[in-house]
C-alpha positions as CSV (number, residue, x, y, z in Angstrom):
1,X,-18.5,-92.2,35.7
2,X,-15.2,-90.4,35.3
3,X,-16.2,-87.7,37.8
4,X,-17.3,-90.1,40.0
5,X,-13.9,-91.4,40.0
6,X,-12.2,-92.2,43.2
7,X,-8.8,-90.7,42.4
8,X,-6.8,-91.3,45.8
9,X,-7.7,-95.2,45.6
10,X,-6.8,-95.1,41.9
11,X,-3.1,-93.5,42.8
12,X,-2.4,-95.5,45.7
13,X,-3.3,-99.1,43.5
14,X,-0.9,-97.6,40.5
15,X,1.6,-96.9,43.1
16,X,1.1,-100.5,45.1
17,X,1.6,-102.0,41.9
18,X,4.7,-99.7,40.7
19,X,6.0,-100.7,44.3
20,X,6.1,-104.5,43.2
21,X,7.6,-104.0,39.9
22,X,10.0,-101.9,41.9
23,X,10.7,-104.8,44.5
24,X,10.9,-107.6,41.3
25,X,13.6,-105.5,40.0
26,X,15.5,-105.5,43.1
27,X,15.2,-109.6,43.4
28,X,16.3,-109.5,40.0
29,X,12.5,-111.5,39.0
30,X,12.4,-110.4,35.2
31,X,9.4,-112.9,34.9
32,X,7.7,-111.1,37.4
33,X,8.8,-107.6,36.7
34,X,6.8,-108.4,33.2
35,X,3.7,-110.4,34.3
36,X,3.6,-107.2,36.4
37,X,3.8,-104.6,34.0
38,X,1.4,-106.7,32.2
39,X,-1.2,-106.8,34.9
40,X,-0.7,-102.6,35.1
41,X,-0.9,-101.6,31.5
42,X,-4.2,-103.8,31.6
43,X,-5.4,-102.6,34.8
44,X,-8.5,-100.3,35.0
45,X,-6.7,-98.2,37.2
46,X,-3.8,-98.0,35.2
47,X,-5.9,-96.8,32.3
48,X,-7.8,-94.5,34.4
49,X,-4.7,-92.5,35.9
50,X,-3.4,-92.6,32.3
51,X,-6.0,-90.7,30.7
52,X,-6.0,-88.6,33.5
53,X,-2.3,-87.5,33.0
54,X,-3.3,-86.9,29.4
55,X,-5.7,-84.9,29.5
56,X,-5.1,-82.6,32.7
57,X,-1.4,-81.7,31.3
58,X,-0.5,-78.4,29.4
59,X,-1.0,-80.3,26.2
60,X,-4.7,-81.3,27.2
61,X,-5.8,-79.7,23.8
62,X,-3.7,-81.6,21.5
63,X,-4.9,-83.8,19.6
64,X,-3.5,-87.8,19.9
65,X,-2.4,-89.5,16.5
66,X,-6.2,-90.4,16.1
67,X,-6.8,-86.6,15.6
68,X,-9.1,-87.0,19.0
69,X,-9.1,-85.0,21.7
70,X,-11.0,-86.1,24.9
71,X,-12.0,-82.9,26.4
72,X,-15.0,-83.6,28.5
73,X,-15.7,-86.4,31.2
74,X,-17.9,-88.7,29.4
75,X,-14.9,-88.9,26.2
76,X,-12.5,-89.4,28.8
77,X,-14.0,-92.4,30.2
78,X,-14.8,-93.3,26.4
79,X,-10.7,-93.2,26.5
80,X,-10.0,-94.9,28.8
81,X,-12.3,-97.9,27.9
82,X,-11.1,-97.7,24.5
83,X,-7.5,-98.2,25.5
84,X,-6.0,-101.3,24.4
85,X,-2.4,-102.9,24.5
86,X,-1.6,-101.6,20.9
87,X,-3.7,-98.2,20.9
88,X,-2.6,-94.4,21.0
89,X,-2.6,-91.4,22.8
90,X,-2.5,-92.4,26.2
91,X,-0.7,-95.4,25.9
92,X,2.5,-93.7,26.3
93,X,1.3,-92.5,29.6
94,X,0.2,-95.8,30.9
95,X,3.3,-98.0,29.9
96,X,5.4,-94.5,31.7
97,X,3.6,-95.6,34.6
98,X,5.0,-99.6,34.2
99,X,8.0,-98.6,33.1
100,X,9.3,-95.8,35.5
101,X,9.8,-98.2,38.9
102,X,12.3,-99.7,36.8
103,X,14.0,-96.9,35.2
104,X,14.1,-95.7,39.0
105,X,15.3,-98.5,40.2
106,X,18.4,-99.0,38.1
107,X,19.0,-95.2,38.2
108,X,22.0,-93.6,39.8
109,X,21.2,-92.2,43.1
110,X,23.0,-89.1,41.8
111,X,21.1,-88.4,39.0
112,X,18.2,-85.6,38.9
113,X,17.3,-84.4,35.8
114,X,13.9,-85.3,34.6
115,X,13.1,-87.6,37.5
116,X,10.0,-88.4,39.8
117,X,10.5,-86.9,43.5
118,X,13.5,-85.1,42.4
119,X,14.2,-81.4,41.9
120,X,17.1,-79.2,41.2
121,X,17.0,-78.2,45.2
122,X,17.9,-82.0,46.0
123,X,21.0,-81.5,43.0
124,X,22.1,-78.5,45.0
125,X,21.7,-80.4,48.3
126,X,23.7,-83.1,47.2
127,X,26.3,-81.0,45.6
128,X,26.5,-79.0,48.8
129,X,27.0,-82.2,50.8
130,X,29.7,-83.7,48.0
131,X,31.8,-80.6,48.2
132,X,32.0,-79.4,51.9
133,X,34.3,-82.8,52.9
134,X,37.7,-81.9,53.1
135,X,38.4,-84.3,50.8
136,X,36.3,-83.1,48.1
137,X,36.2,-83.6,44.1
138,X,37.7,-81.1,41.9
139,X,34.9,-81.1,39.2
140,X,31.0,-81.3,38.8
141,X,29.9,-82.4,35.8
142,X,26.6,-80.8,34.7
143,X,25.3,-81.5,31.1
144,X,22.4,-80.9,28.9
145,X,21.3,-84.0,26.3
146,X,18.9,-82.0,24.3
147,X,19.0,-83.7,20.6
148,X,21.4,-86.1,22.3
149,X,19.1,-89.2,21.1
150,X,18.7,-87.7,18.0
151,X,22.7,-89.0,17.3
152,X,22.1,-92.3,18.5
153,X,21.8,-95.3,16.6
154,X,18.0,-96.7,16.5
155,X,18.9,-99.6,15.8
156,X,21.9,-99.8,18.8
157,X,19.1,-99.7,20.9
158,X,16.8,-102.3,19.4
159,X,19.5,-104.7,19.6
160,X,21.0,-103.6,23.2
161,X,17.8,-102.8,25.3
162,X,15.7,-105.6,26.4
163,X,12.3,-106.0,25.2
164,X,10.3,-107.9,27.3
């Protein structure tokens, strides 16, 4: 089944649904934002392109929590079936995919570090475009947040982010 697997139609129904998540965020719909992030981390797409980012990244051959590791088609689609709202490995993955069109969303337009559709030719670009004005800032601020989180409080942002 998993090779039979109609990729294009799976992308373009996680992206349809990322795109209404996107627009709820915009009308400010929090209910629906959630009933739709919901109906994609359930979805047998979602699940599919999930797994799929799992195991056809550079970390294909390490193991989830479960000490699994679904190498060939028939334990991928065992994967994906076996996915449930509380399970492992590819879970990450599939609440990225219901969780990124709002991240996206509320993101600052100049912002392109570790971001969908965004490279560090469009940083240049825009840098370029900020500072050939005659009437241009003095200073570009550039920074690099590894182990940033790792100062943070936990519990800060248990309290501060929503959790829907």
């Amino acid at each position: 089944m998993w090779d039979q697997a109609n990729w294009p139609h799976i992308e373009a129904e996680v992206r349809r649904l990322q795109l209404r998540i996107t627009k709820a965020v915009r009308e400010n719909r929090w209910g629906k934002v959630k009933a739709l992030q919901r109906l994609l981390t359930r979805s047998h797409v979602g699940k599919m392109l999930a797994v799929r980012r799992v195991t056809e990244n550079r970390g294909k051959r390490t193991p989830g929590v479960d000490g699994k590791i679904w190498s060939s088609p028939a334990a991928r689609w065992k994967g994906m079936l076996s996915l449930q709202h509380r399970g492992y490995r590819a879970m990450q993955a599939l609440w990225k995919l219901a969780l990124e069109p709002i991240a996206e969303s509320l993101a600052d337009l100049n912002s392109y570090g570790f971001r969908p559709e965004r490279s560090t030719a469009d940083a240049i670009e825009q840098c370029f475009n900020v500072l050939a004005k005659r009437v241009s800032p003095r200073w570009i601020l550039e920074g690099d947040i590894r182990g940033c989180f790792d100062n943070f409080s936990h519990s800060w942002f248990l309290q501060h982010i929503p959790n829907w």
